[in-house]
MARBA-3410 file (N, C-alpha, C, O; in Angstrom, 1 decimal):
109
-6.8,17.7,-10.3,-6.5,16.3,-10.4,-6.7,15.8,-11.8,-6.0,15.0,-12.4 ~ -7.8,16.5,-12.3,-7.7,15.8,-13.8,-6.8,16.3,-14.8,-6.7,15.6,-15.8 ~ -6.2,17.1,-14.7,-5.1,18.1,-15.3,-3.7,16.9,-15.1,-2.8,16.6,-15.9 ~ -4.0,16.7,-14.2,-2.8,15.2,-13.3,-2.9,14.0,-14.5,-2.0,13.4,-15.1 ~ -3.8,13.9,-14.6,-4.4,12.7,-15.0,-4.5,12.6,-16.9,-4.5,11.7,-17.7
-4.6,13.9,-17.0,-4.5,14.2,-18.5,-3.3,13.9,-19.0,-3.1,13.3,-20.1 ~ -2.1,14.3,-18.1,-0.7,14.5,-18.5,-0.5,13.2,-18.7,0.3,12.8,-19.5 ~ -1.2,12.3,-17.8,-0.5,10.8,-18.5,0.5,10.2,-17.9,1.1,9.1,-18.2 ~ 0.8,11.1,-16.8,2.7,10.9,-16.6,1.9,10.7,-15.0,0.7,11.1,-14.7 ~ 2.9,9.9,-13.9,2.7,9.7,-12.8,3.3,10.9,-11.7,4.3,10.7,-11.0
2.5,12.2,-11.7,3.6,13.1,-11.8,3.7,13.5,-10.0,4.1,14.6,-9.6 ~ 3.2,12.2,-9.2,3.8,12.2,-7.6,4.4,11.2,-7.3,4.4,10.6,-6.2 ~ 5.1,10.6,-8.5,6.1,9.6,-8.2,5.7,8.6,-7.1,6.2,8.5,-6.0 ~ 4.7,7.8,-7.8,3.8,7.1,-6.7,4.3,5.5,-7.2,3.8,4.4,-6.9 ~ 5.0,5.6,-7.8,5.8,4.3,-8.8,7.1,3.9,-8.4,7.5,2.7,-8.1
8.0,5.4,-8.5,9.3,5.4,-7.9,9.6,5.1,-6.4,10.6,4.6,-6.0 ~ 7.9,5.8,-5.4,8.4,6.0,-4.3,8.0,4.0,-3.9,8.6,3.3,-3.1 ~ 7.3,3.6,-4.4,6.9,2.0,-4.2,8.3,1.4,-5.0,8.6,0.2,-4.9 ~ 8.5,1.8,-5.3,10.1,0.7,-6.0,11.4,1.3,-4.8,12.3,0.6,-4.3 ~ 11.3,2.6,-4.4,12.5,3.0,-3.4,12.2,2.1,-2.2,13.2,1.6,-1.7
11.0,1.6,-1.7,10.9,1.4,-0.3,11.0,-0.6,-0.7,11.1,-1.4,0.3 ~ 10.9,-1.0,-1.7,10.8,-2.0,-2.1,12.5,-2.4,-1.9,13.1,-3.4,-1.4 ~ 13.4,-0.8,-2.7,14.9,-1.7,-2.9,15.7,-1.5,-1.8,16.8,-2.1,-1.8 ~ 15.3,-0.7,-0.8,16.1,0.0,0.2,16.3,-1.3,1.2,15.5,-1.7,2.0 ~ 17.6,-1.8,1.0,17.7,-2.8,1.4,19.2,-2.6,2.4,19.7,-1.5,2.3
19.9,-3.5,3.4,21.1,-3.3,3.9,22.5,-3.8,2.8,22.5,-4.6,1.9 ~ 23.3,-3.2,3.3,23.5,-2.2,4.5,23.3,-0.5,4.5,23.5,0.2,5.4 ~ 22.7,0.0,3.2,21.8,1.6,3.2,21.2,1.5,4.1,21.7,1.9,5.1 ~ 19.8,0.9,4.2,19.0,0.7,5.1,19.0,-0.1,6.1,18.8,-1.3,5.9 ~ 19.2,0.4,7.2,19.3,-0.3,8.8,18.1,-0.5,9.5,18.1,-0.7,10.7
17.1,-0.4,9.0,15.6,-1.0,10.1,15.3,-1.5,8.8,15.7,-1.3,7.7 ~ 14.2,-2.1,9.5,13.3,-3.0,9.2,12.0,-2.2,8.5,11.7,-1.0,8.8 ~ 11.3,-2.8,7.4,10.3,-2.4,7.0,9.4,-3.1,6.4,9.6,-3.9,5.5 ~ 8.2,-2.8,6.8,6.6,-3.5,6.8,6.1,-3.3,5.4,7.2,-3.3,4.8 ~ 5.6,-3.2,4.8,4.7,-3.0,3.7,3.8,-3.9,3.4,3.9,-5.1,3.2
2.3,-2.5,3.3,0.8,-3.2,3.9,0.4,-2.6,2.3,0.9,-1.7,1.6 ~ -0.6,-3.5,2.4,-1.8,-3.1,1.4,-3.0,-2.3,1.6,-4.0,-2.9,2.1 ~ -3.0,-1.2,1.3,-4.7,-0.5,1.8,-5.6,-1.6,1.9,-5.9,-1.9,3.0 ~ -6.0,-2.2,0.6,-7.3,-3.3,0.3,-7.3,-4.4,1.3,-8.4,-4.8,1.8 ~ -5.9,-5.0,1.8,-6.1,-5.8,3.0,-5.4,-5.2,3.9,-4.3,-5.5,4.1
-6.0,-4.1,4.8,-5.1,-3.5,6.1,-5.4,-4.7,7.0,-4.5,-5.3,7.6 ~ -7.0,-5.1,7.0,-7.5,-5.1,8.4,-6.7,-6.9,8.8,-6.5,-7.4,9.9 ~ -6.4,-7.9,7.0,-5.1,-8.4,7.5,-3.8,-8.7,7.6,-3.1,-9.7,7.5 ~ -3.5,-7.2,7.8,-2.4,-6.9,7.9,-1.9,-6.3,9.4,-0.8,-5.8,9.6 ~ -2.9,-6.5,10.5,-3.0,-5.7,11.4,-2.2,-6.9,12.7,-1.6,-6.5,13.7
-2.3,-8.3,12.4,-1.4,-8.8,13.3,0.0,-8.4,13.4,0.7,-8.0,14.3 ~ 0.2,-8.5,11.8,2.0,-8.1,11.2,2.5,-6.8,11.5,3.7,-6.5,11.6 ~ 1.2,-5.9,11.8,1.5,-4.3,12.1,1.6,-4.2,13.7,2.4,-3.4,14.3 ~ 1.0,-5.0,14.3,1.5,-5.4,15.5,2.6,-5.9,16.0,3.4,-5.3,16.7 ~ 2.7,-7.2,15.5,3.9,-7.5,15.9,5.4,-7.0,15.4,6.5,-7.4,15.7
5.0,-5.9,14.6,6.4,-5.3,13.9,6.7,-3.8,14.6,7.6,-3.0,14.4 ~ 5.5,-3.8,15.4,5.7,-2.2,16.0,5.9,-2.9,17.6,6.0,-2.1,18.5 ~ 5.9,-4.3,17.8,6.3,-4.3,18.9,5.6,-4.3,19.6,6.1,-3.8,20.6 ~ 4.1,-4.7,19.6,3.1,-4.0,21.1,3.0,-5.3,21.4,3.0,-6.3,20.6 ~ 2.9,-5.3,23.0,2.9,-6.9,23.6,1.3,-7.8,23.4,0.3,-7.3,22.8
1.4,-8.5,23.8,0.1,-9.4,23.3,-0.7,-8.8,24.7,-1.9,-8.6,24.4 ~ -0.4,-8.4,25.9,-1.5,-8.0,26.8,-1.8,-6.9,26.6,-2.8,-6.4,27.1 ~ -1.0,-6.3,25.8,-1.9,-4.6,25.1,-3.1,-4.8,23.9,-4.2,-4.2,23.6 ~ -2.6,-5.6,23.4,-3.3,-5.6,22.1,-4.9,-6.1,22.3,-5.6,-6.1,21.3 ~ -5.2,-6.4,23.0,-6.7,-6.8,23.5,-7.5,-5.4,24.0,-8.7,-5.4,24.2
-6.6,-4.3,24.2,-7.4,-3.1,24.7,-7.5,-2.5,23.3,-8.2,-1.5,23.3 ~ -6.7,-3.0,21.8,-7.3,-1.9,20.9,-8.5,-2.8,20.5,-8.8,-3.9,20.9 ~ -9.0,-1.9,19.3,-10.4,-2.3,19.1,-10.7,-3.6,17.9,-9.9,-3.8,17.0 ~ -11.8,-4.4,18.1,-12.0,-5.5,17.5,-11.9,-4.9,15.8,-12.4,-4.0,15.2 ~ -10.9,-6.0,15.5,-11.1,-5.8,13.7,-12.2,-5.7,13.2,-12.9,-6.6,13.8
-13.0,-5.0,12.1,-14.5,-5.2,11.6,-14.2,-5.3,10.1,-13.3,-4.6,9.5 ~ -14.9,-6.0,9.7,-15.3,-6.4,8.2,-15.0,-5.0,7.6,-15.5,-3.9,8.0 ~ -14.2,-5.2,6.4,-14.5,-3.4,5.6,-15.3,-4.0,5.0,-15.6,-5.2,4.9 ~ -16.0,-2.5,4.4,-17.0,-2.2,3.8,-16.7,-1.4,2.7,-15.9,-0.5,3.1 ~ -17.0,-1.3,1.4,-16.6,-0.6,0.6,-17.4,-0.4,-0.6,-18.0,-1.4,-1.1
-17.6,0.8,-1.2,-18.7,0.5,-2.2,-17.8,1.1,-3.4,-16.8,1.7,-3.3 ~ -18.5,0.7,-4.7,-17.7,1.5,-5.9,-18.3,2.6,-6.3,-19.5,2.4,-6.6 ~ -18.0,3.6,-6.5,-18.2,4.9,-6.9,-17.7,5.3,-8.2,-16.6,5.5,-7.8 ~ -17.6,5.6,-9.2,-17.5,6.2,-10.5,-17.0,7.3,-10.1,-17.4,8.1,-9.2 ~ -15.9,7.1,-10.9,-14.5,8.4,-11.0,-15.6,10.0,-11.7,-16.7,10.1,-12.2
-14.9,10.6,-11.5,-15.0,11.9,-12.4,-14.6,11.7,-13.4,-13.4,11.8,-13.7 ~ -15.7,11.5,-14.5,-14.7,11.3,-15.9,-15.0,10.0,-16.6,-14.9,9.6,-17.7 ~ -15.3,9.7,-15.5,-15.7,8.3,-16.2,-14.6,7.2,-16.8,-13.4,7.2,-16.6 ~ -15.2,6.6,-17.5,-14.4,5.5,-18.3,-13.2,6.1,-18.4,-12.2,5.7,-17.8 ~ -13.3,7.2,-19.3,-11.6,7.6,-19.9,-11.3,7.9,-19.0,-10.1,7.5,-19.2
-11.3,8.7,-17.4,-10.4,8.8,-16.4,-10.0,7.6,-16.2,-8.8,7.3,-16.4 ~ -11.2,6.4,-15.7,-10.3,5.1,-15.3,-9.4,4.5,-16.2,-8.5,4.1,-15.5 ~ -9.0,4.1,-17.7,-8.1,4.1,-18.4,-7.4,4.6,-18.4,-6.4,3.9,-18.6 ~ -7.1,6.1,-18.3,-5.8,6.9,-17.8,-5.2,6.9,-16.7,-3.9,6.9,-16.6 ~ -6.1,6.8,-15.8,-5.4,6.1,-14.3,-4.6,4.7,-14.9,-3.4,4.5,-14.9
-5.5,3.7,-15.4,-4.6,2.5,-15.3,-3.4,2.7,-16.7,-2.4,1.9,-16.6 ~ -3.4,3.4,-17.5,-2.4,3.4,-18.1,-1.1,4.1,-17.4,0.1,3.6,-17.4 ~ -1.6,5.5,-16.7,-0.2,5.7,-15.8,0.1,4.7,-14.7,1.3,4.5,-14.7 ~ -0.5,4.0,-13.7,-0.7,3.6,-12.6,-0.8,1.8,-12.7,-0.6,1.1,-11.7 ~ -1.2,1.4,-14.0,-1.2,-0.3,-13.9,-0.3,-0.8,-13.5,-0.5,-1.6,-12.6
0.7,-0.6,-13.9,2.2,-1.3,-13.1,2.5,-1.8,-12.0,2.9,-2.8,-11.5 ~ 2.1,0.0,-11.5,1.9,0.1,-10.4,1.1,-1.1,-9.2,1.4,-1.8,-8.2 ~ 0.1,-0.9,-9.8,-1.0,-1.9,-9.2,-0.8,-3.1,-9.3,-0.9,-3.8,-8.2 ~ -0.5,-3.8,-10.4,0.4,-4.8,-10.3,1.4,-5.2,-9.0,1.5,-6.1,-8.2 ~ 1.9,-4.4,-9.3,3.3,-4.5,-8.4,2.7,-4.6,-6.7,2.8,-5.5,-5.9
2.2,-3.8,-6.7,1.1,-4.0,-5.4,0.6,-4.9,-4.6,0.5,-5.1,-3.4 ~ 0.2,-5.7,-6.0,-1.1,-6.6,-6.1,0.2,-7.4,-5.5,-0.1,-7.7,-4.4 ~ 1.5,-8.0,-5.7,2.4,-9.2,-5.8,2.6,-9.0,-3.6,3.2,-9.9,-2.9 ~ 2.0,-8.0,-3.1,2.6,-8.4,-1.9,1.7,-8.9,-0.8,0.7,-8.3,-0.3 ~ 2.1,-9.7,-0.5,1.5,-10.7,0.4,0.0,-9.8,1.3,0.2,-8.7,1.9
-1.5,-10.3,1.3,-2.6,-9.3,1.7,-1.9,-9.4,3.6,-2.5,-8.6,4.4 ~ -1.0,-10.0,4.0,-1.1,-10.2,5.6,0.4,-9.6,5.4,1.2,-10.1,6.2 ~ 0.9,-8.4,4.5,2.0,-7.8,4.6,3.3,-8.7,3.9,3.3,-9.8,3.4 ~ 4.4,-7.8,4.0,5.5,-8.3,3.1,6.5,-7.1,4.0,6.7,-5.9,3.8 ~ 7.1,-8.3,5.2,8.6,-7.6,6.1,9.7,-7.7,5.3,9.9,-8.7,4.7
10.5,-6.8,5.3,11.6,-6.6,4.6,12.6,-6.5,6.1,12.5,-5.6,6.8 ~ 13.3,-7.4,6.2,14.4,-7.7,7.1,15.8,-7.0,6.9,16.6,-7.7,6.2 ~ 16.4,-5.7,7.4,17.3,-5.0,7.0,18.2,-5.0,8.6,19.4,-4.6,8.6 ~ 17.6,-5.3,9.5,18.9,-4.9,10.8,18.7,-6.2,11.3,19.4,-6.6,12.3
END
């Protein structure tokens, strides 16, 4: 991974594949598509519900949403890994950052 990270370059197209699912719009794309945020799943979880269709008398049998928890951990590498991440990857994150924490539906059918 740091070999990944040295190169500089985003080299699992983690850029392109967030701009493909962003433009894939109709009439190419005929469904519908959700797009969640890791950092806010837990609210994103109505939107993932109601977009997958499960009825409101099911949804009481999955389990109660709980508070995340998260701690920060120091990369391998430290500082200069995290600058290399965000120099390949800031954009990215940005772009991320722009979509709604309770999801962002893209209406195609």
């Amino acid at each position: 991974m740091l070999r990944a990270i040295a190169s500089g370059i985003d080299l699992f197209g983690a850029a392109a594949q967030f701009r493909s699912w962003l433009s894939c719009r109709a009439p190419r794309c005929t469904f519908d598509i959700l797009i969640v945020r890791y950092e806010t799943l837990n609210q994103s979880v109505p939107a993932i519900l109601d977009f997958l269709e499960v009825p409101r008398a099911a949804r009481s049998f999955f389990p109660k949403i709980r508070p995340a928890h998260s701690s920060t951990t120091r990369l391998m590498g430290g500082r200069q890994v995290e600058h290399r991440l965000q120099a390949i990857y800031g954009s990215l994150d940005a772009a991320v950052e722009e979509v709604p924490p309770t999801g962002l539906l893209l209406r195609n059918s």
